[in-house]
C-alpha positions in Angstrom: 0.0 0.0 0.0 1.1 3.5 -0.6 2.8 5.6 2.1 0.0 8.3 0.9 -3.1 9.1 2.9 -6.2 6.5 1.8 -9.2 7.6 0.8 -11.4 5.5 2.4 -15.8 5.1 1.2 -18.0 3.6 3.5 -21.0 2.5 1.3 -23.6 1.4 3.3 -23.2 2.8 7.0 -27.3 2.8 8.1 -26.4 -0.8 8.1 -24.5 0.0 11.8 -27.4 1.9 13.5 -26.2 4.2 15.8 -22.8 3.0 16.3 -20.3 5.8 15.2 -17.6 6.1 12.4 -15.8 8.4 14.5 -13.0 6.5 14.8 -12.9 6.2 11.4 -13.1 9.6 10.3 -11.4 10.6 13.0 -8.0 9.2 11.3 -8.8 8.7 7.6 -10.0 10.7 4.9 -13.5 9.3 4.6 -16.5 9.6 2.5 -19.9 8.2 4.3 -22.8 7.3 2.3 -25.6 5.7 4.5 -27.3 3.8 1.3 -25.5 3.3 -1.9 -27.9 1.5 -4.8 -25.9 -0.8 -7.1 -26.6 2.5 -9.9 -24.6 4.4 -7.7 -21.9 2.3 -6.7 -19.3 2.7 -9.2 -19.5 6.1 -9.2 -18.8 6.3 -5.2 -15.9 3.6 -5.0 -14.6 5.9 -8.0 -10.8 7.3 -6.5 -10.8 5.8 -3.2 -8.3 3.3 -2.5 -10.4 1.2 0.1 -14.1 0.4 -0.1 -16.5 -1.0 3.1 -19.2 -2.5 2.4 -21.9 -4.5 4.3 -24.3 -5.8 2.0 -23.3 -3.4 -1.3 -22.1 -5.7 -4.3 -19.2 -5.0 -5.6 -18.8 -7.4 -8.7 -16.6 -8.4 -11.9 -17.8 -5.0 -14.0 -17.1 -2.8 -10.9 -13.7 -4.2 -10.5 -13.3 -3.9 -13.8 -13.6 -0.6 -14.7 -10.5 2.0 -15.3 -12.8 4.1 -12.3 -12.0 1.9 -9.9 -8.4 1.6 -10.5 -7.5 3.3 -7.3 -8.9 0.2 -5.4 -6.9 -1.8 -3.4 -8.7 -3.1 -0.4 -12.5 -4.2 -0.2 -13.0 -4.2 3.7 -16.3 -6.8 4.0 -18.3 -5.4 6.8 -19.6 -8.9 7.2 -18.6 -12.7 7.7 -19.7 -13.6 4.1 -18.2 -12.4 1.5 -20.7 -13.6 -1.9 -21.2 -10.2 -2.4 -17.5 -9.7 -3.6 -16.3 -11.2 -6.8 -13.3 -13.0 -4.9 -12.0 -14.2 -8.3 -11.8 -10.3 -10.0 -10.7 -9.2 -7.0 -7.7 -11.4 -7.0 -7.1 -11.1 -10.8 -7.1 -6.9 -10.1 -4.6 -7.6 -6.5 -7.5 -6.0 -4.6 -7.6 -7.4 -1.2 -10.7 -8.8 0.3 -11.1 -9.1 4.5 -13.6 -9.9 6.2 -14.8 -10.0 10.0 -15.1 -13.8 11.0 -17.3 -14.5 14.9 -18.4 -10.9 15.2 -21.9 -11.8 15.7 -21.8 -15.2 17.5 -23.4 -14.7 20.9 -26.0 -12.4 18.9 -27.0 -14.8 16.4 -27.1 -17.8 18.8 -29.4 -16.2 21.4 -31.6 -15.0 18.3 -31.6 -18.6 17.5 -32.9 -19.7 20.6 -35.3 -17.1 20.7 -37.2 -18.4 17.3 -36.7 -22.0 18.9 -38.8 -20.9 22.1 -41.2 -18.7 20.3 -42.1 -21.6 17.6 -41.9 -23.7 20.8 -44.4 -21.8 23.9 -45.7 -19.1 21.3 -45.1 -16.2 23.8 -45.6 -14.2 20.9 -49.7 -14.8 20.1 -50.3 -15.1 23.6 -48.5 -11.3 24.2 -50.8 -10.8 21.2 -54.3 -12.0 22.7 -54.2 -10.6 26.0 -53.4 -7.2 23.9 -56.5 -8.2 22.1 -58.6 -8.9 25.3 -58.5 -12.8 25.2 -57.5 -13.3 28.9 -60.1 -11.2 30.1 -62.6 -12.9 28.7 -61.0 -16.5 29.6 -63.5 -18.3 31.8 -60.2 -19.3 34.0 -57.5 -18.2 35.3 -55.4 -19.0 32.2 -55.6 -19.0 28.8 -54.9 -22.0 26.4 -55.2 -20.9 22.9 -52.3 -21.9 21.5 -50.4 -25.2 22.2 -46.7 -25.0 23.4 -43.9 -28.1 24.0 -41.3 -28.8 26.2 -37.8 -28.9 25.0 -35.9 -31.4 27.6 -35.2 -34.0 25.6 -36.2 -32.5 22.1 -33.2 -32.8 19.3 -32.0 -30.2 17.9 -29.7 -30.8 14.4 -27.3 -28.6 13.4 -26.6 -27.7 9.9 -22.9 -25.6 9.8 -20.6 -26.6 12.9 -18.8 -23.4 13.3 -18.2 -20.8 16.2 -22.2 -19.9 15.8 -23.1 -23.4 15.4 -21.3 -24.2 18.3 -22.9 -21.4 20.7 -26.2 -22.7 19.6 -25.4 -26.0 20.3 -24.0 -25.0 24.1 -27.1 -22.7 24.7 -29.5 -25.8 23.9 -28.1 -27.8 26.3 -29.1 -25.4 28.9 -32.6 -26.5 28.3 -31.6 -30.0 28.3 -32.0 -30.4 24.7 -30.0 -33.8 22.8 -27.9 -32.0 19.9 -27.0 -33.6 16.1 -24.7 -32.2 14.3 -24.3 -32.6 10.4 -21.6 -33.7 8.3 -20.0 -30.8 5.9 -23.0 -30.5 3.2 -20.7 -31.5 0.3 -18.1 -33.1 2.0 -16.1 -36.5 0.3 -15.1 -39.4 2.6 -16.0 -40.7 6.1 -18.3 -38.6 8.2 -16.2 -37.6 11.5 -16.9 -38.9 14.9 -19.5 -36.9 16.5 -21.4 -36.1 13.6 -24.0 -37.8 11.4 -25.0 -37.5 7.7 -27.3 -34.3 6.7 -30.2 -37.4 5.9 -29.7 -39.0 9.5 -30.1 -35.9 10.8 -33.5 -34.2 9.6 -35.2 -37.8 10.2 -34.3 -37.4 13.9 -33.7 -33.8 14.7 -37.5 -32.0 16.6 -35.4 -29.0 15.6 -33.0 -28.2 12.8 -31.3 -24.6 13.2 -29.1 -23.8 9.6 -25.7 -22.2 10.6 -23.5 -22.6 7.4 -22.4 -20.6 4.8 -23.9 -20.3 1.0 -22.1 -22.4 -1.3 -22.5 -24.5 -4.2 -23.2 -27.3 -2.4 -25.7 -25.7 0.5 -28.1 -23.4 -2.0 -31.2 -25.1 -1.8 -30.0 -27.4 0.9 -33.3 -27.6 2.0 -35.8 -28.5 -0.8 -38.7 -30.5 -1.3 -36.9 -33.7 -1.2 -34.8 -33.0 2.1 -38.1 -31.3 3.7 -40.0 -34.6 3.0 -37.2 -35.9 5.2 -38.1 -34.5 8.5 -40.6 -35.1 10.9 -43.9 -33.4 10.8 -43.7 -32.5 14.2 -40.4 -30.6 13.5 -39.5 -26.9 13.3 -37.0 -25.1 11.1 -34.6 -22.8 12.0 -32.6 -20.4 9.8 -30.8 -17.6 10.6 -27.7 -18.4 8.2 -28.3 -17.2 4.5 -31.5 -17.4 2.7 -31.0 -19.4 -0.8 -29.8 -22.1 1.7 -33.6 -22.6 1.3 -35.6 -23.3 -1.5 -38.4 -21.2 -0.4 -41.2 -22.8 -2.6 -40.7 -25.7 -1.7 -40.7 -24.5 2.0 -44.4 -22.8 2.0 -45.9 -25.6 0.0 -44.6 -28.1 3.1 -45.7 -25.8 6.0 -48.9 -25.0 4.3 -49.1 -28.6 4.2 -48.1 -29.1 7.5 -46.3 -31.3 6.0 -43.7 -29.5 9.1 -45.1 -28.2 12.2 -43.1 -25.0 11.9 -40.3 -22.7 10.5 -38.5 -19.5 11.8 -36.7 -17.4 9.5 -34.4 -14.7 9.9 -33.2 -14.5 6.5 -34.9 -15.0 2.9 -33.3 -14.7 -0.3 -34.4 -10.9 -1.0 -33.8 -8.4 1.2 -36.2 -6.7 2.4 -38.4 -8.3 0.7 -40.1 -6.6 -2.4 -44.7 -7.2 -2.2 -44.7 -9.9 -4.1 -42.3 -12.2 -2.5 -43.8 -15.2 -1.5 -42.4 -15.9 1.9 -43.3 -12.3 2.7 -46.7 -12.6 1.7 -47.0 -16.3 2.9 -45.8 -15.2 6.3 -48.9 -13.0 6.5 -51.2 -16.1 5.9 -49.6 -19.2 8.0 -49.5 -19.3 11.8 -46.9 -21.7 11.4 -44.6 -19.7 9.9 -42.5 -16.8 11.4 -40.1 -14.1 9.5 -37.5 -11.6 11.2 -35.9 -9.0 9.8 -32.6 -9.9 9.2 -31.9 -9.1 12.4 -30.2 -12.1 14.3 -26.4 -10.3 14.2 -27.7 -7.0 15.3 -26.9 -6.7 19.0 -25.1 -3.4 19.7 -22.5 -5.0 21.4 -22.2 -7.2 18.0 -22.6 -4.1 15.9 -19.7 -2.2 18.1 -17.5 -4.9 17.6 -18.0 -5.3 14.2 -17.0 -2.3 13.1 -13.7 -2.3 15.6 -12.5 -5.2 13.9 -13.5 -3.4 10.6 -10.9 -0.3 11.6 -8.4 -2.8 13.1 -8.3 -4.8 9.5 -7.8 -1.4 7.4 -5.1 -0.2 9.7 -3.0 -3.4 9.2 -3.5 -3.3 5.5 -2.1 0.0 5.7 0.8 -1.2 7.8 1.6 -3.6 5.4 0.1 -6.8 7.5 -2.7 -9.6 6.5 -5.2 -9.9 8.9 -8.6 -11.5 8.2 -7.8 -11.5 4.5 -9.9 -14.2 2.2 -8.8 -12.6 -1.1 
């Protein structure tokens, strides 16, 4: 990297909420947009030497373009990074980071969260005695909705990593068996201590998605895995959207073909009218939808953006840190 001052573009900072860039512009030259469109992306990389982007694309014809010469770092505000043509970015010697366990804790209590809401339906009964329900109840309690116990329930998990494995240690608190799955895609023998992906949604009550989108996990969950799994069991994701095929998903629940499914992420975001799981949420009882917003903690959203500052200042010293590309 050049000894001369960067010229640093953050594209997307409403993604951060109310957690300051200060210490950001407090050291660089810095340009903040709060929303960039992908019309106006080009334009606003255009003679900065590092980008940060959150959920921005930045893809082959971006990289590609004499405007964007200047770029030599692509600081991923994120743990993915499919929003970053890795390959182009390679071929140009633009680095790519990334920030890897950020959101872990906030994620896996989210998790749990959907788990016990599918589970005792707080929610609706919050809901009724808003509504006047109780009140009316001839006793003391009110019974409307069913809820279920979760000593003893198994939960499977899909994507063994550091959220994964938060999950996996919360659950236990509640006395809850846990499966984990062999690497979708993975060649050989299946490791002690897991079981295949096939094993696992014919026993798992629950089954909670934690891995990345690849090749081999888009539409992980389709009509012929989904026909796998019990019809008492609930579905968790709170990973990446197009691990699901999301047809396939509301014919099944509207089917019952599942008990249940609580999702944090869909494959458009947010989601335009028309999207199906959108409008489908607003039909089905049995199907819950969040707003992307299992990694949002503050604390998670602080520490994201620290580790974002911490991995442009060694790229300007000269040092690799968290670098995927």
């Amino acid at each position: 990297m050049s000894t001369e001052q960067p010229r640093i573009v953050v594209l997307d900072a409403a993604t951060y909420g109310d957690i300051s860039l200060r210490e950001f512009t407090g050291k660089w030259d810095c340009t903040i947009h709060q929303v960039t469109g992908a019309e106006e992306t080009l334009a606003r990389i255009a003679g900065h030497s590092i980008a940060v982007t959150n959920k921005v694309v930045i893809d082959k014809s971006i990289l590609n373009s004499p405007e964007t010469n200047e770029l030599r770092l692509i600081a991923v505000a994120a743990t993915g990074t499919d929003i970053i043509d890795r390959e182009e970015a390679i071929r140009r010697r633009v680095q790519v980071c990334n920030v890897p366990g950020y959101a872990t804790q906030s994620v896996a209590q989210f998790t749990l969260a959907l788990i016990l809401e599918l589970t005792t339906q707080a929610g609706k009964y919050i809901d009724a005695v808003k509504a006047g329900a109780w009140q009316k109840s001839p006793v003391f309690s009110l019974l409307a909705f069913p809820t279920i116990e979760l000593q003893g329930k198994k939960l499977g998990i899909v994507g063994y990593g550091s959220i994964g494995k938060a999950v996996a240690q919360m659950a236990r608190g509640f006395g809850i068996e846990i499966l984990v799955a062999a690497r979708p895609g993975a060649t050989g023998a299946i490791p002690p201590g897991r079981i295949s992906l096939e094993h696992l949604l014919r026993e798992a009550d629950i089954v909670s998605l934690h891995c990345p989108l690849t090749p081999e996990t888009r539409n992980l969950i389709n009509q012929q895995t989904l026909a796998l799994m019990k019809p008492s069991a609930f579905l968790i994701n709170t990973a990446r959207g197009a691990l699901i095929d999301e047809a396939a998903l509301i014919d099944a629940l509207r089917k019952n073909q599942i008990a249940g499914a609580a999702l944090d992420v869909i494959s458009k975001e947010p989601p335009p009218p028309a999207h199906p799981l959108g409008r489908a949420a607003k039909e089905l009882d049995n199907l819950i939808l969040t707003p992307h917003t299992a990694w949002s903690a503050r604390e998670a959203r602080a520490r994201l953006l620290k580790e974002v500052e911490e991995n442009i200042a060694a790229f300007l010293q000269g040092r690799e840190r968290n670098r995927v590309a």
